[in-house]
PASEBA-1860 file (N, C-alpha, C; in nm, 3 decimals):
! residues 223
1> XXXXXXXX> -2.929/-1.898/-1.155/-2.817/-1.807/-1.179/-2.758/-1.834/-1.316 ~ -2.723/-1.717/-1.413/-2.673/-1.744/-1.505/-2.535/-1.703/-1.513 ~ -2.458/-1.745/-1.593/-2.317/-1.724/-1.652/-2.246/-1.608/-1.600 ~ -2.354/-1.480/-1.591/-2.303/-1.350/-1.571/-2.196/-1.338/-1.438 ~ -2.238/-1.387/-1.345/-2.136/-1.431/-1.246/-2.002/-1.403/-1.246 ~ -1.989/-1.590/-1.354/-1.897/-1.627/-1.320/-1.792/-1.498/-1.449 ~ -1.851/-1.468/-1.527/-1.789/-1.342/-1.585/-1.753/-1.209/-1.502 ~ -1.762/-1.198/-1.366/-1.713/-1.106/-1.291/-1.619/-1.133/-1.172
9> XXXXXXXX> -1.612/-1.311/-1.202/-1.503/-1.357/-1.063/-1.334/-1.330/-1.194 ~ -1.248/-1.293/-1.144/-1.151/-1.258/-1.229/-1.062/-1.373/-1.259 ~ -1.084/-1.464/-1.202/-1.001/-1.598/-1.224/-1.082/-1.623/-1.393 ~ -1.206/-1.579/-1.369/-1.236/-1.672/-1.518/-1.318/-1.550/-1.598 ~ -1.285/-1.378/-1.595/-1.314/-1.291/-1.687/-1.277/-1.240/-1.827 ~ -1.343/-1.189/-1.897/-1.283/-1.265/-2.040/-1.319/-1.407/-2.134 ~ -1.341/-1.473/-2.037/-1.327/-1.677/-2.120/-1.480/-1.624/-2.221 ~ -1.449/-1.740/-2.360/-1.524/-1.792/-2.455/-1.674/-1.788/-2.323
17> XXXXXXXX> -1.772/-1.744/-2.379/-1.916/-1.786/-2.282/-1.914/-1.924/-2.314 ~ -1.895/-1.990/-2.393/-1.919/-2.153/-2.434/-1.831/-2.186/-2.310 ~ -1.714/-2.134/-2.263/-1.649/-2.235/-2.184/-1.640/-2.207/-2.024 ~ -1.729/-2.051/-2.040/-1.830/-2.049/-1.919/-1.931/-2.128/-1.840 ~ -1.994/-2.114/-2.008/-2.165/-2.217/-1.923/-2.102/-2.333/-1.916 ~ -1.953/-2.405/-1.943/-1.911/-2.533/-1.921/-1.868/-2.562/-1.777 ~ -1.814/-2.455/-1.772/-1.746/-2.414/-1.582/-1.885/-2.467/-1.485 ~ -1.993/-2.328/-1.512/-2.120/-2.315/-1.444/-2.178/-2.463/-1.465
25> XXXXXXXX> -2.210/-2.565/-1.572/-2.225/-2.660/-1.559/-2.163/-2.768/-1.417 ~ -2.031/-2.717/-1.446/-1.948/-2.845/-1.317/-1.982/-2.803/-1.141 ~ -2.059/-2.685/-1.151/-2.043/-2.599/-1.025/-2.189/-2.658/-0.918 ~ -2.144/-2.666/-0.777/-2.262/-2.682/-0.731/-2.274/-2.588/-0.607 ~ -2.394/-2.560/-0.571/-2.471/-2.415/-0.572/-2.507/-2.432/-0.460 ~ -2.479/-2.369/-0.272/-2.472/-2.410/-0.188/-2.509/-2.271/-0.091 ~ -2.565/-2.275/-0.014/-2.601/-2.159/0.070/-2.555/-2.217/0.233 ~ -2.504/-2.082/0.326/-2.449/-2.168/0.443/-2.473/-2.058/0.565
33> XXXXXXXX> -2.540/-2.111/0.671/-2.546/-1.998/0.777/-2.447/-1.941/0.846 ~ -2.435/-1.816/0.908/-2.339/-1.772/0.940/-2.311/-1.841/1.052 ~ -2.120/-1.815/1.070/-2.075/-1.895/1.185/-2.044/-2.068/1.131 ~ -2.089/-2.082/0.973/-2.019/-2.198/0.933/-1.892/-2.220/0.896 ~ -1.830/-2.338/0.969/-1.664/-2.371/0.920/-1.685/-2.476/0.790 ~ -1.613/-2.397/0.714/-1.634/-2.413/0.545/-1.488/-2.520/0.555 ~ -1.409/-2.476/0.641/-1.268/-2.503/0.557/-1.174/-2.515/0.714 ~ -1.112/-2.667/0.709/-1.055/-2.643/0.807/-0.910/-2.664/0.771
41> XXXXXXXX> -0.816/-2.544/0.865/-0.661/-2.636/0.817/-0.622/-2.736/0.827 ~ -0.516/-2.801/0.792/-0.480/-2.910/0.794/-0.546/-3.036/0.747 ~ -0.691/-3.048/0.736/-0.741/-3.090/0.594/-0.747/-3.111/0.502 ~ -0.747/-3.222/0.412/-0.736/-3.252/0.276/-0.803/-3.145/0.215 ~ -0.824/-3.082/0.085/-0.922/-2.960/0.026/-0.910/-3.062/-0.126 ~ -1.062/-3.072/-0.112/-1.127/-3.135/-0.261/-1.232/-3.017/-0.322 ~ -1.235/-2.909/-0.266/-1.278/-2.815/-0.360/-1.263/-2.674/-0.392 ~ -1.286/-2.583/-0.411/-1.282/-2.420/-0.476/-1.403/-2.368/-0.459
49> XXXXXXXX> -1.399/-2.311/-0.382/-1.523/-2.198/-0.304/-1.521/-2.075/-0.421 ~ -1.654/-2.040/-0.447/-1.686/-1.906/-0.535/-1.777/-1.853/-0.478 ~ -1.750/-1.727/-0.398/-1.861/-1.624/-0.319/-1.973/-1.573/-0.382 ~ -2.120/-1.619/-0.425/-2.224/-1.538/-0.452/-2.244/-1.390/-0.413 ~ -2.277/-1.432/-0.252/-2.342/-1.300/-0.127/-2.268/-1.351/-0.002 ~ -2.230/-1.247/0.071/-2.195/-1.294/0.182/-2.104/-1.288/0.160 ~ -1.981/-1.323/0.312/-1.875/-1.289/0.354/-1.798/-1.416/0.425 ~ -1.668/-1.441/0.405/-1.596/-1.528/0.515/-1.502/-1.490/0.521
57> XXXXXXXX> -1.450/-1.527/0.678/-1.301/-1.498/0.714/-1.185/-1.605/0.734 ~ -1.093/-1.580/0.699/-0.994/-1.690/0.624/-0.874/-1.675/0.724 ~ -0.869/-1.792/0.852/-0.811/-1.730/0.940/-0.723/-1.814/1.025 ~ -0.601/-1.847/1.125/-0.532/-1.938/1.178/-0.554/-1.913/1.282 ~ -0.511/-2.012/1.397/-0.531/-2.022/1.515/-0.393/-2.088/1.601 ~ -0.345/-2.001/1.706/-0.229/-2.031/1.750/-0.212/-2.140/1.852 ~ -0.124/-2.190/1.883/-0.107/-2.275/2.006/-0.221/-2.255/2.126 ~ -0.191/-2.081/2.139/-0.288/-2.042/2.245/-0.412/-2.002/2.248
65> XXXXXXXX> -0.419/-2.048/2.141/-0.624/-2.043/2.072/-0.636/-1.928/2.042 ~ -0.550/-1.839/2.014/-0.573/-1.706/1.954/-0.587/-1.696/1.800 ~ -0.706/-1.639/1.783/-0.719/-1.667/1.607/-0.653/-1.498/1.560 ~ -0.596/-1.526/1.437/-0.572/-1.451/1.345/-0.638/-1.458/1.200 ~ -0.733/-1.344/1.208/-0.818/-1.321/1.071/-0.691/-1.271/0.902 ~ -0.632/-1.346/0.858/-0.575/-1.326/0.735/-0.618/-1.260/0.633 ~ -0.719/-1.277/0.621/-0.846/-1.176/0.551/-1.007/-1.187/0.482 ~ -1.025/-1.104/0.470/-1.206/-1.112/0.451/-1.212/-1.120/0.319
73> XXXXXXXX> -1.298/-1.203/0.274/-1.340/-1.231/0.146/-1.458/-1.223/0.093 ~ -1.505/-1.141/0.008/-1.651/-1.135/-0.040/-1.703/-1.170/-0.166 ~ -1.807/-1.118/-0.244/-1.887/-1.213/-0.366/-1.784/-1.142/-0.482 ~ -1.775/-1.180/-0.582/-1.683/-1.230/-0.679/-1.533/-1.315/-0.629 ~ -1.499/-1.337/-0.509/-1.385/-1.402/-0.445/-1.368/-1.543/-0.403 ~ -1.287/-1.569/-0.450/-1.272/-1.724/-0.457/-1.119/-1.752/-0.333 ~ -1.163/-1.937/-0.279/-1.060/-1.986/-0.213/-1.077/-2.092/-0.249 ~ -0.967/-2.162/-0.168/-0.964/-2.321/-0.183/-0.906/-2.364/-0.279
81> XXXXXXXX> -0.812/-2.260/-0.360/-0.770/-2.294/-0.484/-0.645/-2.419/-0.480 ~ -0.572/-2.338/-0.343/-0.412/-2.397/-0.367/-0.424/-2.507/-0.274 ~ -0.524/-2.583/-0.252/-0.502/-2.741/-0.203/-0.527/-2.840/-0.331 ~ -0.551/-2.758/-0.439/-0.621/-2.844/-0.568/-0.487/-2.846/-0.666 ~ -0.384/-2.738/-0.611/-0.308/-2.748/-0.737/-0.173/-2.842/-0.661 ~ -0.166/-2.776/-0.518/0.004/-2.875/-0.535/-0.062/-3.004/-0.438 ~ -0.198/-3.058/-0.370/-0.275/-3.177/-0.293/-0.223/-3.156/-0.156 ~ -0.166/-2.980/-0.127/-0.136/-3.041/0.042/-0.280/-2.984/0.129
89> XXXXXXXX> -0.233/-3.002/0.253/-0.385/-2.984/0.309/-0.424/-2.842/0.318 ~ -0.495/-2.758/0.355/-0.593/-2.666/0.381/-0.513/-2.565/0.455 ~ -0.482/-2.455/0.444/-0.354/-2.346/0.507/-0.401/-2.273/0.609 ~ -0.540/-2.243/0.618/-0.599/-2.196/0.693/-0.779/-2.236/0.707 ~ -0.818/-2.180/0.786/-0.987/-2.230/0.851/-1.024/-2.111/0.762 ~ -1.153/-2.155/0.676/-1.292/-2.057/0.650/-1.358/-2.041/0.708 ~ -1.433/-1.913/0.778/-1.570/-1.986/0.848/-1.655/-1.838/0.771 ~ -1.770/-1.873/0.756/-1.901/-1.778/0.720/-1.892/-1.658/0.801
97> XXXXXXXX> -1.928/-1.528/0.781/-1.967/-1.419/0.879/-2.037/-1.385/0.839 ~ -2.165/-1.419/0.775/-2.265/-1.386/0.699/-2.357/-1.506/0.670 ~ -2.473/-1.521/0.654/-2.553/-1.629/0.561/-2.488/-1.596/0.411 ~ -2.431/-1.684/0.375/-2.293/-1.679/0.275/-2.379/-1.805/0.164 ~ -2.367/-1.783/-0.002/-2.410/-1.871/-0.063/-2.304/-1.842/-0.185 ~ -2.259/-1.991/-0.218/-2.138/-2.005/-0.324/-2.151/-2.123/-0.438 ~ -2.037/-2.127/-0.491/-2.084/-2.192/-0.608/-1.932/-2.284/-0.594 ~ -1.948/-2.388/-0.565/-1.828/-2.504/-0.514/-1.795/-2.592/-0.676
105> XXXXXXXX> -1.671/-2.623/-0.697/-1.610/-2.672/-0.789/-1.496/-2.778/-0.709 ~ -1.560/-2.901/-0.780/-1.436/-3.034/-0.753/-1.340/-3.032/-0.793 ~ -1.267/-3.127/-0.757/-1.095/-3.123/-0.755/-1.083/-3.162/-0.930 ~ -1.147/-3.286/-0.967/-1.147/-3.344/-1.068/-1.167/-3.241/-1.188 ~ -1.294/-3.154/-1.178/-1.358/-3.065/-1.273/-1.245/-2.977/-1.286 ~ -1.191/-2.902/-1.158/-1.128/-2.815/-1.158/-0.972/-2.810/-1.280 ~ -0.929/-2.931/-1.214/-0.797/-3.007/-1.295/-0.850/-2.995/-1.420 ~ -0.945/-3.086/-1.455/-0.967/-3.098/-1.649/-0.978/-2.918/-1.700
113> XXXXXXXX> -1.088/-2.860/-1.646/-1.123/-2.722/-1.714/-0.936/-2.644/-1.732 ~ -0.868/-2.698/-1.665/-0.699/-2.617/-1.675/-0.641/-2.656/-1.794 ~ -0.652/-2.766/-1.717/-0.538/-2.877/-1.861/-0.624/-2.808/-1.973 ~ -0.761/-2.804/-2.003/-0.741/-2.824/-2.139/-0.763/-2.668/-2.192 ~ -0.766/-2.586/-2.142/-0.752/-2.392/-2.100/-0.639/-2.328/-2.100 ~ -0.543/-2.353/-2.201/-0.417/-2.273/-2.198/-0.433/-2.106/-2.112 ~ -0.531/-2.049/-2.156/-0.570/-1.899/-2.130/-0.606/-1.875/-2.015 ~ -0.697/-1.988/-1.939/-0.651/-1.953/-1.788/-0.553/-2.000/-1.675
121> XXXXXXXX> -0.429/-2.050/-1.693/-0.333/-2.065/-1.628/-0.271/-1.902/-1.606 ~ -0.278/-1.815/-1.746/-0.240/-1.652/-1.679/-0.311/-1.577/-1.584 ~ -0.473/-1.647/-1.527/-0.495/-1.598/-1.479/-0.534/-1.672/-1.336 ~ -0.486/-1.748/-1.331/-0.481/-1.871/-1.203/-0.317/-1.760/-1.142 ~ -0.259/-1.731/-1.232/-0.122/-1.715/-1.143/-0.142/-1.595/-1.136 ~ -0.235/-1.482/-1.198/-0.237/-1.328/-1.161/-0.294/-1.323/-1.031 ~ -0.419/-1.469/-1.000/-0.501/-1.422/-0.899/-0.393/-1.536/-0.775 ~ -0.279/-1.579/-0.789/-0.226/-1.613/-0.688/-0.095/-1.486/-0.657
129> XXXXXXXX> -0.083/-1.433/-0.787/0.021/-1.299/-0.739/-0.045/-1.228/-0.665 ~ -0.183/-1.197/-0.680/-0.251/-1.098/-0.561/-0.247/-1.137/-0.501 ~ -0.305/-1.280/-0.422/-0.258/-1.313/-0.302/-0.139/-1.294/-0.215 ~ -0.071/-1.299/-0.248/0.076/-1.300/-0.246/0.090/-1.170/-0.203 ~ 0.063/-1.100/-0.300/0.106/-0.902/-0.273/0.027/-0.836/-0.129 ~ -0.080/-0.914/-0.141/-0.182/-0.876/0.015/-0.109/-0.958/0.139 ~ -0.067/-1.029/0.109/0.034/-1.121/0.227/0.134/-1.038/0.283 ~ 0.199/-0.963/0.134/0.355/-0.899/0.186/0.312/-0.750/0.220
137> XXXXXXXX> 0.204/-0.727/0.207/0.140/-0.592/0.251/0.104/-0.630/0.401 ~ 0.063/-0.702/0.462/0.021/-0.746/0.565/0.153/-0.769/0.643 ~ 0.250/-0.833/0.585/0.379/-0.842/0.676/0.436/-0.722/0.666 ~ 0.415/-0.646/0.617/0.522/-0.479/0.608/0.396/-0.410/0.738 ~ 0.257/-0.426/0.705/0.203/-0.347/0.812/0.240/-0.383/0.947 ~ 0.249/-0.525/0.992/0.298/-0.595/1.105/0.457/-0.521/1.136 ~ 0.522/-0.506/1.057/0.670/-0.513/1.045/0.674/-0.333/1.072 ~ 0.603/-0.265/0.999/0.682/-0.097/1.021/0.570/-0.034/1.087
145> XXXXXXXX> 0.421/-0.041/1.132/0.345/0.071/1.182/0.261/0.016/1.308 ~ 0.258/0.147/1.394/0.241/0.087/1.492/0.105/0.053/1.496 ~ 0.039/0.003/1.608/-0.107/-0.044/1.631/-0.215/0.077/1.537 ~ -0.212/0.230/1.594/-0.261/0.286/1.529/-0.253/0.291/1.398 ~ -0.121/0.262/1.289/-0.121/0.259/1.212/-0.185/0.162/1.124 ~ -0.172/0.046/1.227/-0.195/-0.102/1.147/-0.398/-0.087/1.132 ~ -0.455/-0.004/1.258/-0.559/-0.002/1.241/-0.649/0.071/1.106 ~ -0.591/0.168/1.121/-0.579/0.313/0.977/-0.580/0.216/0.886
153> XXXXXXXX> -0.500/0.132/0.896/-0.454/0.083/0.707/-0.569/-0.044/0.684 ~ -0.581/-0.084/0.773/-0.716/-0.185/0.767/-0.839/-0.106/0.769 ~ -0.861/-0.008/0.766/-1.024/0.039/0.781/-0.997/0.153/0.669 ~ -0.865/0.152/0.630/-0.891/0.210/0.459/-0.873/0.140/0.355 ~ -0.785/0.008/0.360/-0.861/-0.110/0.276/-0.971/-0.143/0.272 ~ -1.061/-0.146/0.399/-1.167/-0.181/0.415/-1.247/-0.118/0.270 ~ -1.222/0.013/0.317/-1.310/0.108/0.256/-1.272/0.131/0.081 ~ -1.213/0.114/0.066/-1.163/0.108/-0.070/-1.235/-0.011/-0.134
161> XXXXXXXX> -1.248/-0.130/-0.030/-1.252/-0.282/-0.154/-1.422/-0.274/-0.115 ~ -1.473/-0.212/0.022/-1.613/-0.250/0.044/-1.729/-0.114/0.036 ~ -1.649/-0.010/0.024/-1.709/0.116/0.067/-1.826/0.180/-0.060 ~ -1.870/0.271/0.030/-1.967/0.344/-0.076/-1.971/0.515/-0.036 ~ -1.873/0.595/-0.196/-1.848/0.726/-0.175/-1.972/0.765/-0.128 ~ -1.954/0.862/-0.082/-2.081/0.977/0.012/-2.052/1.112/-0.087 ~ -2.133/1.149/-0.091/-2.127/1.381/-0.139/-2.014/1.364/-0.116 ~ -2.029/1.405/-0.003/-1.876/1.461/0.064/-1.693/1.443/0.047
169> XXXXXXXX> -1.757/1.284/-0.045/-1.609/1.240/-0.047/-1.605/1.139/0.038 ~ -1.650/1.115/0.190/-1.608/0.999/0.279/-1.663/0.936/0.219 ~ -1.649/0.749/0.284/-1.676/0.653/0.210/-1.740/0.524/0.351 ~ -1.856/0.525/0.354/-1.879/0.419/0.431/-1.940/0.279/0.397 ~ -1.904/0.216/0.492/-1.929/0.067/0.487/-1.948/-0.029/0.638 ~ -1.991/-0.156/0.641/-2.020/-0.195/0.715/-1.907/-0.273/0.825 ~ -1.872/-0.193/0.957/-1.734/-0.208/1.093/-1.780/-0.371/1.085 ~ -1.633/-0.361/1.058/-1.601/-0.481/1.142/-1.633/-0.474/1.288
177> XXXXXXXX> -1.661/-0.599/1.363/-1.651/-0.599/1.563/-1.524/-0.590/1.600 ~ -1.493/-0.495/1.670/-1.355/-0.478/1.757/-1.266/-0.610/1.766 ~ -1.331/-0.729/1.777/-1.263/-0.830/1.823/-1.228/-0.896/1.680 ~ -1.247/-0.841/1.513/-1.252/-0.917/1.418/-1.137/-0.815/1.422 ~ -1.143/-0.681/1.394/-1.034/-0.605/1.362/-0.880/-0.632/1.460 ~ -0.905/-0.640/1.599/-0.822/-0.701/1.672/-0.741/-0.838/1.583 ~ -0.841/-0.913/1.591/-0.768/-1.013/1.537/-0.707/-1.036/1.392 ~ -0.710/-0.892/1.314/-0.613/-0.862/1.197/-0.516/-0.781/1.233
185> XXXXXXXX> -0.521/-0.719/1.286/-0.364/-0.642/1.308/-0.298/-0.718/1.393 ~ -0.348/-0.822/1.476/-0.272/-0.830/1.598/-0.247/-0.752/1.723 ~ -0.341/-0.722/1.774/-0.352/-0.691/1.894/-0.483/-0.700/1.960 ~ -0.514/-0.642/2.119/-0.677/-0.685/2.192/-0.798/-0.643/2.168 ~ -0.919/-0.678/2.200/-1.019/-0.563/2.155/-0.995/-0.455/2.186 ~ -0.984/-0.491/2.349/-0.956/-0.299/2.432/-0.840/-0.211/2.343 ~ -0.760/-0.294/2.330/-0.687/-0.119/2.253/-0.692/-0.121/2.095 ~ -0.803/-0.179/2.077/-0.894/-0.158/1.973/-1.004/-0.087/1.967
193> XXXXXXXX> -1.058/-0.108/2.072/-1.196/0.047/2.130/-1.118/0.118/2.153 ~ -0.947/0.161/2.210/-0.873/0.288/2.231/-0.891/0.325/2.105 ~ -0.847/0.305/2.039/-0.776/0.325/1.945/-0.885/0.354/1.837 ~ -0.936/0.306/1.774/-1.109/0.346/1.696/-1.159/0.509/1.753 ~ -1.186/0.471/1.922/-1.205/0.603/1.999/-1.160/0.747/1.949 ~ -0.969/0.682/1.934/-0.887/0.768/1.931/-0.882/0.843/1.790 ~ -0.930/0.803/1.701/-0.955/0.796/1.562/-1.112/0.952/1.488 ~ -1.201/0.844/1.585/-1.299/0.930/1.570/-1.282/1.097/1.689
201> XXXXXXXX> -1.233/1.077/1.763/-1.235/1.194/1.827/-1.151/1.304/1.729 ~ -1.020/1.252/1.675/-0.977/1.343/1.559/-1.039/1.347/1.431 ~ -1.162/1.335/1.422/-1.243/1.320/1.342/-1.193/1.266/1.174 ~ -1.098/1.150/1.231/-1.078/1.105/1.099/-1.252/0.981/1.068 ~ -1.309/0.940/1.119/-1.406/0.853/1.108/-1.456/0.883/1.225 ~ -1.627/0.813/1.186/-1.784/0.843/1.246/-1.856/0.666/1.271 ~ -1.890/0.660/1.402/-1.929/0.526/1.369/-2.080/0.582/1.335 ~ -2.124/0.510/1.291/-2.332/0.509/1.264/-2.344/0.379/1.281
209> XXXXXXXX> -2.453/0.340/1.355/-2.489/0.207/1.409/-2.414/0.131/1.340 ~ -2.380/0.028/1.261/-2.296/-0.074/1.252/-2.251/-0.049/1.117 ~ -2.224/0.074/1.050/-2.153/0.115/0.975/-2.047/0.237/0.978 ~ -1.937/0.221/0.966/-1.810/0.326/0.973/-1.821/0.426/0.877 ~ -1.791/0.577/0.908/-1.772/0.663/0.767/-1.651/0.725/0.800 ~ -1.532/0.658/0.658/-1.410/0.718/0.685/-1.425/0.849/0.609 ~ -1.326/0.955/0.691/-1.331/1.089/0.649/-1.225/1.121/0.555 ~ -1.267/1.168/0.468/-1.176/1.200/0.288/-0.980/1.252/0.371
217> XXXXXXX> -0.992/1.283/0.458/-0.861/1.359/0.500/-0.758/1.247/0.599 ~ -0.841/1.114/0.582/-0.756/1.037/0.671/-0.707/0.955/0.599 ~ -0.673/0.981/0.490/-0.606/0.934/0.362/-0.464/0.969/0.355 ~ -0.478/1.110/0.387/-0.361/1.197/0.404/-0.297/1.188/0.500 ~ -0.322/1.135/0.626/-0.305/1.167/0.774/-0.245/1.012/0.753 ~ -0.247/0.881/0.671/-0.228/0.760/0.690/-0.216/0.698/0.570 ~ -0.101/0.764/0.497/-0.086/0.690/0.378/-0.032/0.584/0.364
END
């Protein structure tokens, strides 16, 4: 793998290529089957995950063993950042949903390439303001719309960050399982098959074997 990469993860787009292939030098290069726990909370975190291919979900687990998926992360997307900058432990569990292959950076490497990088500290804190803004988007969806709504707004993010326009205008991509989407809005599978059901029968979306096609007008119907 060359440089080109790491020129499309946005934490480090833009940089000198000299202080690219210096990055890609410190990086080590790791492939992981799906269903692997990358990252557990409460854990020390000695490194920074960089997504090749593949997918993980970044997620907590309650008293009552109920997990909550925080969100999906794919190739140009990075974690593991913020146990490296202030040393507390791990905020949430990673685990693979995919045969997932990344490009891992140490605590040590990570620290020096900053300090001595004035130019990317603006972008260490742009890519922690996004974080941040998807957090308080996530607590306003929890906070003002109901289940149907909360579902709508997750399967048109979906489609926006993962999708692929059609002729027509709709945009499909590959469903989440009832029980992954459940466990982002907060609520069960079953009134998660209601509710999907309830969706496609008003023909805002089409399932096709294990890909969704949202319909151009359910944009409007769920802004």
């Amino acid at each position: 793998m060359d440089i080109s990469f790491l020129e499309k993860v946005p934490l480090f787009h833009g940089l000198d290529p000299k202080l690219l292939e210096h990055i890609h030098q410190q990086t080590i290069k790791k492939t992981y089957q799906k269903d692997t726990i990358l990252v557990q909370e409460h854990e020390a975190g000695e490194t920074m995950f960089m997504i090749l291919s593949g997918k993980v979900k970044v997620s907590n687990v309650g008293p009552d063993g109920k997990e909550v998926i925080l969100s999906v992360l794919g190739p140009g997307e990075i974690f593991g950042e913020m146990s490296l900058l202030d040393d507390e432990p791990r905020s949430a569990n990673v685990t693979t949903l995919d045969q997932t292959e990344m490009l891992q950076l140490r605590r040590r490497d990570f620290i020096n390439i900053f300090e001595s990088n004035a130019e990317m500290l603006g972008k260490l804190l742009a890519t922690l303001s996004k974080r941040l803004r998807h957090a308080n988007a996530q607590i306003r969806s929890l906070a003002l719309l109901d289940v149907l709504g909360r579902i709508a707004k997750l399967l048109l993010d979906l489609a926006q960050k993962e999708g692929r326009k059609l002729l027509d205008g709709s945009v499909v991509f590959r469903r989440p399982t009832h029980q992954e989407i459940a466990s982002m809005v907060g609520t069960s599978r079953e009134t998660v098959s209601r509710m999907i059901g309830e969706l496609a029968r008003d023909g805002y979306i089409k399932i096709s074997g294990k890909d969704i096609i949202i319909r151009e007008d359910m944009n409007k119907a769920f802004p």
